[in-house]
C-alpha positions as CSV (number, residue, x, y, z in Angstrom):
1,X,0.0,0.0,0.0
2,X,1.0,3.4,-1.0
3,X,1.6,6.1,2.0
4,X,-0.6,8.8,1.3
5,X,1.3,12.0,-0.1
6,X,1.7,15.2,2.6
7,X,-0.8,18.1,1.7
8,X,0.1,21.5,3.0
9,X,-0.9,25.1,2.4
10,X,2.4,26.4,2.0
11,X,3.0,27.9,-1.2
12,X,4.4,26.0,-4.1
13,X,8.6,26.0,-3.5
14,X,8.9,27.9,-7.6
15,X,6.9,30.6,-5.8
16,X,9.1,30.6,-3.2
17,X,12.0,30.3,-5.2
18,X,10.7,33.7,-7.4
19,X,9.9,35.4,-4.2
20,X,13.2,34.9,-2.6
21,X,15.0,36.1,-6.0
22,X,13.4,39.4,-5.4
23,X,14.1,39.9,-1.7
24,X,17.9,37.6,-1.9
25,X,18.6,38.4,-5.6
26,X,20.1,35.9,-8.0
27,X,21.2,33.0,-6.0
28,X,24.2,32.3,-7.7
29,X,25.6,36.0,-7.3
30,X,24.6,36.2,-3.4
31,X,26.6,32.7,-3.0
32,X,29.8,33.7,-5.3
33,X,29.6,37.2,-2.8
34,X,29.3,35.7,0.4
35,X,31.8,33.5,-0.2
36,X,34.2,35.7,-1.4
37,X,33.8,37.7,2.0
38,X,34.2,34.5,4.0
39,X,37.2,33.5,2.3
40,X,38.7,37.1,2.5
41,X,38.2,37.4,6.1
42,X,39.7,33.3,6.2
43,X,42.8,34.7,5.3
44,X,42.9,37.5,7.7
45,X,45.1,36.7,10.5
46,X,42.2,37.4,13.4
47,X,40.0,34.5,11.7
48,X,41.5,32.0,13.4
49,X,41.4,33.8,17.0
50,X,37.7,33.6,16.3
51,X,35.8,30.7,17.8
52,X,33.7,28.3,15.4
53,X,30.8,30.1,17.0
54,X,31.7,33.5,16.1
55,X,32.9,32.7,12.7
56,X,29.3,31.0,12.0
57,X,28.0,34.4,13.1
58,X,29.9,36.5,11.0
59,X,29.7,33.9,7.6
60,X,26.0,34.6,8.5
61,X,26.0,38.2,8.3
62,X,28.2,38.0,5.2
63,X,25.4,35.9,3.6
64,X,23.0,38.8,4.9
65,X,25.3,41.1,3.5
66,X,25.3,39.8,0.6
67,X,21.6,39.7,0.1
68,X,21.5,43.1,0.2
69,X,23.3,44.1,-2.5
70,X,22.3,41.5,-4.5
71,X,18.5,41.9,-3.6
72,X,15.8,44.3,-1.6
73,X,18.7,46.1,0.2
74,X,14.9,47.4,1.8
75,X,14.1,44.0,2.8
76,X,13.9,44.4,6.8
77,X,14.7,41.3,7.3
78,X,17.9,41.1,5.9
79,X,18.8,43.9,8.8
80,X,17.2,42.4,11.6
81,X,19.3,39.1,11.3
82,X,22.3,40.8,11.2
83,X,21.2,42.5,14.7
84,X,20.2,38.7,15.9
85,X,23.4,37.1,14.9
86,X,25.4,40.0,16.4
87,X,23.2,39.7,19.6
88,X,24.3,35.9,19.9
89,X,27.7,36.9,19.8
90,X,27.3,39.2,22.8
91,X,25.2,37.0,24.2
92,X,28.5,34.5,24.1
93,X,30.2,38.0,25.5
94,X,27.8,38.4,28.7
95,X,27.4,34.7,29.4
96,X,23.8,35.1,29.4
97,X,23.4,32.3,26.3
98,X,21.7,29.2,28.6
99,X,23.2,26.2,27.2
100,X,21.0,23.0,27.0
């Protein structure tokens, strides 16, 4: 017997897709520029100083970053994750992140 196929109301992933080109840009750009800035600041001598948890923070805003220019740079929510993954950091800072 056949399991039944998953129905949901979200919207078709090629709308999606069209969507997020308008607020991310073309995904190939975004990727090709956030990866340059990652590898760039890979090479800086500070990088490695950086824990794994701060460098995940600061590929991530490169990826925002990079969003940006490549999309909406009036999308709002390319700005507020910036803010949350810099909060995380100073959340490592204060020692107020609760670990689990």
């Amino acid at each position: 017997m056949e399991a039944p196929m998953a129905t949901t109301d979200a919207m078709p992933i090629e709308e999606t897709l069209d969507d997020r080109d308008k607020t991310h840009g073309d995904f190939v750009d975004q990727a090709d520029c956030a990866q340059r800035m990652v590898q760039q600041l890979n090479r800086s001598e500070g990088w490695s100083r950086c824990p794994t948890w701060m460098q995940y923070a600061i590929t991530m805003i490169c990826m925002k970053l990079a969003r940006i220019v490549h999309g909406d740079c009036r999308t709002t929510e390319h700005w507020h994750d910036i803010q949350g993954y810099a909060r995380l950091v100073e959340r490592e800072f204060d020692g107020s992140m609760e670990r689990k």
